[in-house]
N, C-alpha and C positions, 0 to 999 in steps of 0.2 A: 194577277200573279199570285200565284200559290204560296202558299208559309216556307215550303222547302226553299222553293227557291228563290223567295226573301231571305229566308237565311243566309245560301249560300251567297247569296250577293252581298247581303250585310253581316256577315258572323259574328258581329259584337250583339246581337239582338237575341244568340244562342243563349247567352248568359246574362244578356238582361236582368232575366227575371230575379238570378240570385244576390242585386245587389240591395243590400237594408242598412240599416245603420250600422250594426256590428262589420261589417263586409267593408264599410265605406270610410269606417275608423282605422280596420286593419290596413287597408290601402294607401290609406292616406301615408300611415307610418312610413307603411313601406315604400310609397312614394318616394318618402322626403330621405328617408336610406340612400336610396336610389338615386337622387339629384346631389349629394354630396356625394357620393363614391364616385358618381361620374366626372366630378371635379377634376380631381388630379389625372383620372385617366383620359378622357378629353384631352387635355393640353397634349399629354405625355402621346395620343394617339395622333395628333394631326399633326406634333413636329418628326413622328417618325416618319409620314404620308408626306414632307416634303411640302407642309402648308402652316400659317399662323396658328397658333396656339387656338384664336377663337373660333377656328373653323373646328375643330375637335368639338366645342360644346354645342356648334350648330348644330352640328350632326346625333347631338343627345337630346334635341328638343323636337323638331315635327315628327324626322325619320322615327323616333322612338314611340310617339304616340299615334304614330299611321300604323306601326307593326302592330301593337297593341290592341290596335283595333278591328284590325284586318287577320290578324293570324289563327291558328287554332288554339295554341296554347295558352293555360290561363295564365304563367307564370315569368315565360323568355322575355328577358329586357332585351329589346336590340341597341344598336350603336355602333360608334367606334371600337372596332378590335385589330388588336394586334396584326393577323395575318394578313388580315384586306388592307390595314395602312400599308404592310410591306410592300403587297402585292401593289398597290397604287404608283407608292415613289416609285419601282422597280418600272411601272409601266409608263410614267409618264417623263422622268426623269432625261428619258433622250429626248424628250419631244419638247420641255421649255426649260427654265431654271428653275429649280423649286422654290419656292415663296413669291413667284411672279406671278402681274398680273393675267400674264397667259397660261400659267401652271393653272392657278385658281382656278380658273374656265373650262382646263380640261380636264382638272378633277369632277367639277359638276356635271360634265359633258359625259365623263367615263360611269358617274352614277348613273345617269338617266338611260343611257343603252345596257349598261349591268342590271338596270331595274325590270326593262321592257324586255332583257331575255328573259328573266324571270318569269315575270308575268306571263310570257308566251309560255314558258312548261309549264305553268301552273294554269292556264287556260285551257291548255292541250291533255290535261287530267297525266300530267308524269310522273306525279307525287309517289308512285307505285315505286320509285327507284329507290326508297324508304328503303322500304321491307327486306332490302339486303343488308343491311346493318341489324345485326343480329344482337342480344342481349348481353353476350359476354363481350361484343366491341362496346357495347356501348357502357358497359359498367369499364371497363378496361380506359375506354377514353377520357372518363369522367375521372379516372383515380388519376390517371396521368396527369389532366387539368390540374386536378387540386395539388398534386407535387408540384407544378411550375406555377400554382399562385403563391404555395408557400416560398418555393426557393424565391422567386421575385420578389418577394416583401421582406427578403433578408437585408437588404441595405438598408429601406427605411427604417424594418425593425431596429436594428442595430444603431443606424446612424452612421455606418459606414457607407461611406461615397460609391458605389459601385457603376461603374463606366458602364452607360445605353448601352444596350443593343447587342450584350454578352450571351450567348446560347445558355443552356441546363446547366452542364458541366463545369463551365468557366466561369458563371455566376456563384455558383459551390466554391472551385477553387478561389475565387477571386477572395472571399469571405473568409473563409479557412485559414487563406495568408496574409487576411488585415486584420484581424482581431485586435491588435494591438490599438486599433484605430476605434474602436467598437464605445458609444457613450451612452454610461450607464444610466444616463436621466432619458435621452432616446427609448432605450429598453424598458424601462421604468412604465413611462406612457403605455406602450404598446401591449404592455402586459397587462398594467391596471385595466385596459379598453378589451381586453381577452376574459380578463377573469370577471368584470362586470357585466359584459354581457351575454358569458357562458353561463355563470351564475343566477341572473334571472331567468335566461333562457330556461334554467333545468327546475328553479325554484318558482318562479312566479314566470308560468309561460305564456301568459295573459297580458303582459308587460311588453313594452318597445325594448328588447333587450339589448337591442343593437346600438339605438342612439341611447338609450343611459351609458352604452360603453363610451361610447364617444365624446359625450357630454364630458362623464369624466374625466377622460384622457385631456380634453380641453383644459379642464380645473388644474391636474396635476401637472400640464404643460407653462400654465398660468405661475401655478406656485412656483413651479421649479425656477424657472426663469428670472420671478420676484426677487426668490434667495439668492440665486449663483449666478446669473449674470445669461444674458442668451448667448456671449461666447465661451462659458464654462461650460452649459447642459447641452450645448450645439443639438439645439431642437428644429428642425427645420419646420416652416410652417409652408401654407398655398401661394403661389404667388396670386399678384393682385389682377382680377380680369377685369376688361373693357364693359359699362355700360351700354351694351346693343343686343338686338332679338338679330337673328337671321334675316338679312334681305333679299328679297327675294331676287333671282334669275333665273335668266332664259340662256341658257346654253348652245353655243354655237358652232356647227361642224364644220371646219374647210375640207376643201378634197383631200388634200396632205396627207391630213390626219384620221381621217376615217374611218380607212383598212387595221390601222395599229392599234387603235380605239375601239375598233370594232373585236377584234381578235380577243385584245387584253381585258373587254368588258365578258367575253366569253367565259375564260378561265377563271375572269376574278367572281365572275357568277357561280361559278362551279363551286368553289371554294367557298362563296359566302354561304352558298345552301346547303353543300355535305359540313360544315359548321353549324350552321344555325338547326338541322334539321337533329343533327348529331342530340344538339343540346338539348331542343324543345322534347325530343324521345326521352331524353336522362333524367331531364326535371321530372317526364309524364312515370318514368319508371318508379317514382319516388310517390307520387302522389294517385298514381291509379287513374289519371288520363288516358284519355284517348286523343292519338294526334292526326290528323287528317293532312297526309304530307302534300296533298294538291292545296290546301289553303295555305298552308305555311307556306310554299311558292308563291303566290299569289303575296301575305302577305308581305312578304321579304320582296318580293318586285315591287310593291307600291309603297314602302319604304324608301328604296332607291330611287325612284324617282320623286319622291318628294327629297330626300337630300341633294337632288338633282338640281331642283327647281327653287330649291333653298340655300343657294352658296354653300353644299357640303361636298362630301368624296361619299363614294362608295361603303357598306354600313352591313352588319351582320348579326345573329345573335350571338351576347357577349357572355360567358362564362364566368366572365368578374364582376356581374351585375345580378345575373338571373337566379345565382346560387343563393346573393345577401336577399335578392328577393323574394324568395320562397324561404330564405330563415327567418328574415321581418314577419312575415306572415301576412302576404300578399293571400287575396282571397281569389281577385278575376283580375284581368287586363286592364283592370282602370287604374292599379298600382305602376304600368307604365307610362297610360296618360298622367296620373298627379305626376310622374317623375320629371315629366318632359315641360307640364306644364311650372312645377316648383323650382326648377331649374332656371327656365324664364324669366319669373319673379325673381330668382336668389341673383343670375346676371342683373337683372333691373335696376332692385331695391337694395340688395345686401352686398355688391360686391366686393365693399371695404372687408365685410365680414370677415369674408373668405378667408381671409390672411389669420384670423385669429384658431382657426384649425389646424392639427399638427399629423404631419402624415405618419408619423409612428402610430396616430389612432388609425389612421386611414390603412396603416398597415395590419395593425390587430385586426380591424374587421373584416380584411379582406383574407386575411393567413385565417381567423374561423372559419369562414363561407368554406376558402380551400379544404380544409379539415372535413367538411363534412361532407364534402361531396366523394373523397373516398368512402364506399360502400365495402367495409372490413366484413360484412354478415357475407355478404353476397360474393366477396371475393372469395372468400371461404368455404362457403357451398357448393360454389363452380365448381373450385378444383378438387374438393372431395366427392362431386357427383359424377362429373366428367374433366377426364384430366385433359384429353383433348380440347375441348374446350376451355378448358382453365388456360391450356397456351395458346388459345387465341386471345384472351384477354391479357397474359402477360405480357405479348406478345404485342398487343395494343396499347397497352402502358407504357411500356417501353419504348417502341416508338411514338409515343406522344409527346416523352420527354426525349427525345433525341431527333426529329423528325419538325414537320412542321405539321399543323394540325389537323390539316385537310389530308396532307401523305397520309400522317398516323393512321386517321381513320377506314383511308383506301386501301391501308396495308395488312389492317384487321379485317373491311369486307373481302377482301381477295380471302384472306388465310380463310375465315371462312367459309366460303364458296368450295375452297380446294378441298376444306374437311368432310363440307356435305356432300363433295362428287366422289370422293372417297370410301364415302358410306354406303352410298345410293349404287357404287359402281362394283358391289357386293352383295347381289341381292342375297336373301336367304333361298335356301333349296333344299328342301326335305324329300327324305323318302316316306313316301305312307303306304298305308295297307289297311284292308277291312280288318275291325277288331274283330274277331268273331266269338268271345265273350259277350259280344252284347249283341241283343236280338235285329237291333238295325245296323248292325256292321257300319257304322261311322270311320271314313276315312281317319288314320290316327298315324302321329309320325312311327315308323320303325323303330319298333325298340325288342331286346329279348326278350324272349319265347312268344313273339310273333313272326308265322311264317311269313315269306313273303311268293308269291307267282312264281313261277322260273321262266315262265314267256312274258310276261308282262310288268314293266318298272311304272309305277305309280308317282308323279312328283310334284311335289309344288313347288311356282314360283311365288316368292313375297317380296313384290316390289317395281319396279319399271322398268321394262327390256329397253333401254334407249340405247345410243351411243356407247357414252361408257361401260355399259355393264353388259354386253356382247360377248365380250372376251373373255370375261368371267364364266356368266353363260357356256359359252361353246366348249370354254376345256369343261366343262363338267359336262356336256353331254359326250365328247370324247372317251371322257374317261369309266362313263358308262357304256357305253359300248366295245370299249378296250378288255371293261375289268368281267363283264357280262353279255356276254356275244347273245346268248341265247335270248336273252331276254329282248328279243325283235321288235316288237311291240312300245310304245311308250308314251302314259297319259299322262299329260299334264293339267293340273287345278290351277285355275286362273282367278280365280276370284279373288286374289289380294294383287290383283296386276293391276293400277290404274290408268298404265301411260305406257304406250309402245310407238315407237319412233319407225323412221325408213330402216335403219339398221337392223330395229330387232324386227321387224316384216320378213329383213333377207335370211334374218338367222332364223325362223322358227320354220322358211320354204327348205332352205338347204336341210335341215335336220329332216323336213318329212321326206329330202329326197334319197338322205343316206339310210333313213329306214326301211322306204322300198326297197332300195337296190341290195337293202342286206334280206328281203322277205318278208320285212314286217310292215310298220306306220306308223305316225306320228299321232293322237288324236288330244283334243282339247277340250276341259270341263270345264263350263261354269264362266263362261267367260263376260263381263263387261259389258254393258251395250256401244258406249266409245270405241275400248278396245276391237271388238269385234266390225262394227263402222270401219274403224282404217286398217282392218286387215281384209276386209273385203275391197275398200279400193284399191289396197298393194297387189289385188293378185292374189292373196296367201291360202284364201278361202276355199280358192278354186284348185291351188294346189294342192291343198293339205286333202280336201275333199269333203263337199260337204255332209257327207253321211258321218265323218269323220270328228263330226260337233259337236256338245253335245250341254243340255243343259242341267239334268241331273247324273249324281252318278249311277242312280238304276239305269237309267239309259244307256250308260259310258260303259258299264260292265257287262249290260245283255248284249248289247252290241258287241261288244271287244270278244268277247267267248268264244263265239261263235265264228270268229274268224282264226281263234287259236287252233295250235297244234291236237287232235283230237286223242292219238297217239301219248302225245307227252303228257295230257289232263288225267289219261287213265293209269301213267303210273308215277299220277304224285298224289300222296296220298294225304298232304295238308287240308284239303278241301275248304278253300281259302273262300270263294265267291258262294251265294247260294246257288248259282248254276253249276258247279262241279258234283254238286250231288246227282244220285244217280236217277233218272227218272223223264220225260217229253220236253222241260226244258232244259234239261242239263245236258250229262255226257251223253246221253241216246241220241239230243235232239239232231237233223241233221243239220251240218252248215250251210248259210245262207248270208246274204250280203245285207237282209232286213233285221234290223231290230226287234227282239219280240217282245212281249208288253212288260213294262217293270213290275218286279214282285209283288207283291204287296209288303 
């Protein structure tokens, strides 16, 4: 087996080579970020999925370090996320009672076919379905994320109670109208854990800045409590978890259940990959990666079925992990093996611990990470570079925060798709004409005091005759022949046409036929080797006529002359081509259907 595809088989072997000490220290930090931010969201994700709180953190330990190992990206933590728990209880919900021991099993049961469709696109090389998420969705997604990690982190920030499971808006209003409820040692934390580890972040960036925040917040959580009492500072701290690693299972299909298992693992695949693939691109956008969306399929299916195989649910990359892990200063994917692994230990060894953590830190760290993943440079640049595209990113913002995450981002590759068939379905179309200021009369666009032919219209197309852009096409050759009758004749330069479809085959036979029937022809410069290939199988070749082809424009113009009107050459007196002048190839020569030799 070859090194390639060793790699491809094992892609943790890619990056290897760059891990040293320095690399294995950053990791490790980042790790241990990593395995305490998962804490609270864990619980919080597997009771929304409709399961025990410790299945959330199962799903933070293998599925985490198989993505990590499997994936392309250096930096995606995967796990439990918001949308795929939804999407779980929402699928499994009719089929047991949630927190039973039959739910349990068809949660594992819904990983392990969610994993194997994966795996199937990402074997089948579909990661190509990437490339439609464009860079203004994907910064547009990213700033949306970070507005609903910040709105989310408003209640613990505060200390205000904010009722599960509130959309964008109602989490804002909910807040807005409890202020009154708001406690000031809550805030207190939350901030000292912001401003510590924004602070070394920007002073000492070489520094764990994330857990000195936290660390803090811990201390200040400690103090507060000492002096005022823990029901004066109402600091809420982790609840306490179960001493156990994930056990393992084997997932059990009945007929019953199959078809609805099978369908609901389909969607929620969809979902976990335009997510995770979403993110792994946003992080790569930041850091100068490259993502290879067939291995991120792959990895994210062998993920799933290891949450499958490990008493979990269904699992994705998470946005409230991958962002603190690329500000820890995650070097390669071993920063989500330590995660998964230090998590194990922290259930094992420490899990009295846990309780002595206050989630107003866990909110500060997570309200920065939000913070940074709006990109204010970039959003800025869009919409002063392109304003179109600036409102696809807003446009994908916006739905991010109002939408669910996977729509969002279908809502921004749709918008655009529509912008690019927009563009594309306009091709450019110039008129040219020989300069004849300069000695080789280079076709150049029409402009004053250049003559132009009175038989003959010159044009380019720039761009792709397909489908869409037909219609375009045609009224402009309409309205060349409407505005310009005489001009019978008409050559087009192909050489910026990359792609022509059945559609534009049909449009470029009718034009040659409304040419003849008016006395003149259609004829084509420069064209393509592709292009020319599928217009010789359409037919168009043989219509247009192959004399009618041609590959330079000496060619295009000795030819074309001499089929002109000889009458109208002698009284225009632009003397536009060098065959108009007077002499054996010019207006003397007689007409003839052969080309004769190009100028020199």
């Amino acid at each position: 087996m070859n090194r390639i595809a060793l790699e491809r088989l094992f892609p943790f072997l890619r990056w290897w080579p760059q891990v040293d000490r320095r690399s294995l220290r950053a990791d490790l930090v980042a790790g241990l970020v990593g395995a305490l931010l998962v804490l609270p969201q864990g619980v919080a994700f597997a009771t929304l999925a409709g399961l025990p709180p410790a299945y959330g953190l199962y799903c933070a330990i293998v599925p985490t370090i198989v993505a990590g190992l499997f994936g392309s990206s250096m930096h995606t933590v995967s796990g439990p996320t918001n949308a795929v728990s939804l999407m779980t209880f929402a699928a499994l919900s009719p089929l047991a009672l949630p927190g039973s021991a039959e739910y349990v099993r068809l949660a594992a049961t819904l990983a392990l076919l969610t994993g194997s469709f994966m795996l199937l696109l990402g074997v089948l090389r579909l990661g190509l379905l990437v490339n439609f998420i464009s860079q203004p969705v994907i910064v547009g997604f990213t700033g949306g994320a970070g507005v609903l990690i910040l709105v989310s982190q408003l209640g613990a920030l505060s200390g205000i109670a904010v009722p599960s499971g509130l959309p964008f808006a109602s989490v804002l209003a909910y807040v807005l109208t409890h202020l009154a409820e708001a406690r000031p040692a809550a805030l207190a934390v939350a901030l000292l854990t912001v401003a510590a580890a924004a602070g070394l972040r920007r002073w000492r960036p070489r520094w764990p800045g994330v857990v000195a925040g936290m660390l803090a917040g811990v201390v200040l959580a400690f103090v507060l409590d000492l002096a005022f009492g823990k029901a004066h500072t109402g600091i809420l701290m982790l609840d306490p978890i179960a001493r156990s690693l994930p056990p393992f299972s084997w997932p059990t299909i009945e007929p019953g259940t199959f078809v609805p298992l099978s369908g609901a693992a389909v969607g929620v695949a969809i979902v976990a990959l335009t997510q995770s693939v979403s993110i792994a691109r946003a992080i790569a956008l930041r850091t100068g990666q490259r993502i290879d969306g067939n291995q991120e399929f792959v990895g994210q299916g062998l993920s799933n079925i290891a949450a499958g195989l490990f008493s979990g649910f269904p699992t994705s990359a998470s946005v409230n992990r991958s962002g603190p892990n690329l500000e820890a200063g995650a070097v390669t994917p071993l920063s989500a093996v330590f995660a998964g692994l230090m998590l194990a230990v922290i259930v094992l060894a420490f899990a009295p611990w846990v309780a002595w953590l206050p989630l107003p830190a866990v909110a500060g760290v997570l309200c920065l990470a939000g913070w940074s993943l709006i990109d204010f440079g970039r959003i800025r640049s869009t919409l002063r570079m392109s304003p179109p595209e600036g409102g696809v990113l807003i446009l994908t913002l916006v739905s991010t925060l109002l939408m669910r995450l996977e729509v969002a981002v279908l809502v921004g590759v749709a918008a655009s798709l529509v912008l690019y068939l927009n563009r594309t379905s306009r091709p450019t179309m110039r008129s040219l004409v020989p300069d004849a200021r300069r000695p080789d009369r280079p076709f150049v666009p029409l402009e004053a005091g250049l003559a132009e032919c009175p038989q003959l219209k010159i044009m380019s197309i720039e761009g792709s005759i397909y489908f869409g852009a037909v219609n375009h096409i045609a009224a402009h050759f309409d309205t060349l022949r409407l505005v310009a009758p005489q001009q019978k004749h008409l050559l087009l330069s192909m050489r910026n046409v990359n792609f022509i479809d059945v559609a534009g085959v049909a449009l470029l036979m009718g034009e040659a036929r409304h040419r003849r029937a008016a006395g003149g022809a259609l004829y084509l410069h420069g064209l393509r080797p592709q292009v020319e290939a599928f217009l010789e199988r359409g037919g168009a070749i043989e219509e247009i006529g192959r004399e009618r082809i041609f590959t330079t424009k000496y060619e295009a113009i000795s030819a074309i002359f001499r089929r002109l009107d000889p009458e109208v050459c002698r009284a225009c007196t632009a003397r536009i081509f060098y065959e108009c002048q007077p002499g054996p190839r010019g207006l003397d020569a007689a007409p003839t259907d052969s080309p004769p030799s190009a100028p020199a």
